[in-house]
C-alpha positions as CSV (number, residue, x, y, z in Angstrom):
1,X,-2.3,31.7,0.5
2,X,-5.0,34.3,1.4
3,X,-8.6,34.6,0.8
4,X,-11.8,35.3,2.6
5,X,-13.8,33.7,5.2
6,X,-17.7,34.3,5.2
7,X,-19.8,32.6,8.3
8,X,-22.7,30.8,7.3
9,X,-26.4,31.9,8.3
10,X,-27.1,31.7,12.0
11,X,-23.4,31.9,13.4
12,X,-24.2,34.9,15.4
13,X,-26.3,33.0,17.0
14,X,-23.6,31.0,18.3
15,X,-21.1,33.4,19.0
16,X,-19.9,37.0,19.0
17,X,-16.8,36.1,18.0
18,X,-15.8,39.4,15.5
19,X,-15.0,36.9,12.2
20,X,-18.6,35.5,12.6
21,X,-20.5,38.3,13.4
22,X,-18.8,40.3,9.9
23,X,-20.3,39.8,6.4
24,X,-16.3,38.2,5.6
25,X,-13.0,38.4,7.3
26,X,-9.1,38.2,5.4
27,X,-8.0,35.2,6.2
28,X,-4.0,33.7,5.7
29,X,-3.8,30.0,5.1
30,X,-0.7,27.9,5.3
31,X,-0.1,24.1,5.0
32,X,3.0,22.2,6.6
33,X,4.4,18.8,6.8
34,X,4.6,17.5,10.3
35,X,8.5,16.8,9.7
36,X,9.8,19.9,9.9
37,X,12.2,19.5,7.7
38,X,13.2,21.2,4.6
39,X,14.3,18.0,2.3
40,X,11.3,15.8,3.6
41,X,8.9,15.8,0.3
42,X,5.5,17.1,0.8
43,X,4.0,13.5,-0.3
44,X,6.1,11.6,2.1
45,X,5.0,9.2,4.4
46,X,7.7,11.1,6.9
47,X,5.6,14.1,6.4
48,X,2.8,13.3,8.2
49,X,1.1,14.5,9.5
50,X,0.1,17.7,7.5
51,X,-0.9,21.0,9.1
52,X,-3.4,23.8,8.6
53,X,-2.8,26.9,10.0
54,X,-5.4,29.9,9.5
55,X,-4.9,33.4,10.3
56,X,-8.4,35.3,10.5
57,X,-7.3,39.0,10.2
58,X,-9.6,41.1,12.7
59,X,-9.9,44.7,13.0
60,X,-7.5,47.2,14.4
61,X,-4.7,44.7,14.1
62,X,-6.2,41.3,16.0
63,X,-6.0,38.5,14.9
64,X,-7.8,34.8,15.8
65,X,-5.5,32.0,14.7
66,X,-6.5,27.8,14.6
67,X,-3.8,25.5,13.6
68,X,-5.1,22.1,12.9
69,X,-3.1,19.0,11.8
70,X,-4.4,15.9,9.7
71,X,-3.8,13.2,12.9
72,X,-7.0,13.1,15.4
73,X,-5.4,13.9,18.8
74,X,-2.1,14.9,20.0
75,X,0.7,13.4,21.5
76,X,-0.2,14.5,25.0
77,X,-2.3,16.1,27.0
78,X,-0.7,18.4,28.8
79,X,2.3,20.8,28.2
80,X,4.7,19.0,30.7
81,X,4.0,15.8,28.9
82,X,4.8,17.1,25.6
83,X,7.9,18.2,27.2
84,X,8.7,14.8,28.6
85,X,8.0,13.5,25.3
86,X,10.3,15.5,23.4
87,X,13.2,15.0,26.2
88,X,12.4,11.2,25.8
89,X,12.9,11.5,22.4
90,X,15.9,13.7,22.8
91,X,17.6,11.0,25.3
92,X,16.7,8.3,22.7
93,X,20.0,7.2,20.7
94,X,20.8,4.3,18.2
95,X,22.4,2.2,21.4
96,X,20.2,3.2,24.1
97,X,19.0,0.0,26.1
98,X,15.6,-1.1,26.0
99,X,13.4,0.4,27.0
100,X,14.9,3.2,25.7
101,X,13.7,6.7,26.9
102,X,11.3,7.0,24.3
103,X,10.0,3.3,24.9
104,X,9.7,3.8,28.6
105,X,7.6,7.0,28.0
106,X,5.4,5.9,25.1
107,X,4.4,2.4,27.5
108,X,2.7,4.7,30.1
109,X,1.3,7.0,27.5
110,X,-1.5,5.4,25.3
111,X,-2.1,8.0,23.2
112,X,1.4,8.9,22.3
113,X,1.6,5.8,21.2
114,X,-1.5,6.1,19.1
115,X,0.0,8.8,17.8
116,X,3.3,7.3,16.6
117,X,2.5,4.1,15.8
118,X,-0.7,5.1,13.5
119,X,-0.3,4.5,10.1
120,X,1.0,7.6,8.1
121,X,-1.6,7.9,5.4
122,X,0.0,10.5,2.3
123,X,-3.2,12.4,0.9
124,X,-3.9,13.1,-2.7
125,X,-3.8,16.8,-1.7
126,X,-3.0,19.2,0.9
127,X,-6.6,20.8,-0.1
128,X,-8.8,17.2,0.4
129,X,-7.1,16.0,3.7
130,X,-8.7,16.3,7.2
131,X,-7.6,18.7,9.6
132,X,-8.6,18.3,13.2
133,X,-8.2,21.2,15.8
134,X,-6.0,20.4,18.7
135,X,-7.8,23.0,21.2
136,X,-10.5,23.8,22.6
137,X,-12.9,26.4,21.9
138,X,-15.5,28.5,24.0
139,X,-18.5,29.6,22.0
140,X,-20.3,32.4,24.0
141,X,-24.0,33.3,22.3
142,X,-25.5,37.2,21.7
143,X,-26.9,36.9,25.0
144,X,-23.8,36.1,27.0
């Protein structure tokens, strides 16, 4: 979906950032299913958790893009541990022994166990739901 994104009064006090310091900024929008997969229905518990990606279309071709999903917090903190947790769940089969890979990795990582073990609440919409930013963000002032 597309449509416009205006900054509220005062934002370029907060940063120069170009989609806060214009009057409005195009902006692509685009929900997901955390799944990934095609046949997994929108209003699925297996769905979650839903993503919100936003495309802020700058001038001369930039772009500033935040993707945001409906769990708050990630997996992992750091890019090797994501990797570690996919390969754990990779290397997790129907007869692996216990602890299985995925076990073994989720008992010495608290909040990937958060993440998999808390309860996966179906919204009544897409638009209503609570999106959380998985980054972080820099805000540099005018003066700056």
């Amino acid at each position: 979906m597309t449509g416009t994104f205006a900054p509220s009064r005062g934002a370029t006090s907060l940063s120069r950032a170009p989609h806060l310091v214009a009057a409005s900024t195009p902006v692509i929008a685009r929900y997901s299913n955390g799944s990934g997969v095609p046949d997994v229905a929108d209003n699925s518990p297996d769905a979650v958790p839903h993503g919100l990606a936003l495309r802020f279309q700058l001038p001369n071709g930039a772009y500033t893009d935040i993707v945001a999903n409906s769990h708050n917090g990630f997996v992992v903190g750091t890019g090797e541990d994501f990797a570690a947790f996919l390969d754990a769940a990779l290397a997790t089969k129907p007869d692996s022994k216990h602890p299985s890979p995925i076990e073994a990795f989720l008992g010495t990582h608290p909040a990937a166990m958060k993440f998999v073990t808390d309860p996966a609440r179906v919204p009544v919409s897409f638009a209503t739901e609570l999106y959380y930013g998985n980054d972080a963000f820099i805000f540099v002032n005018a003066r700056t």
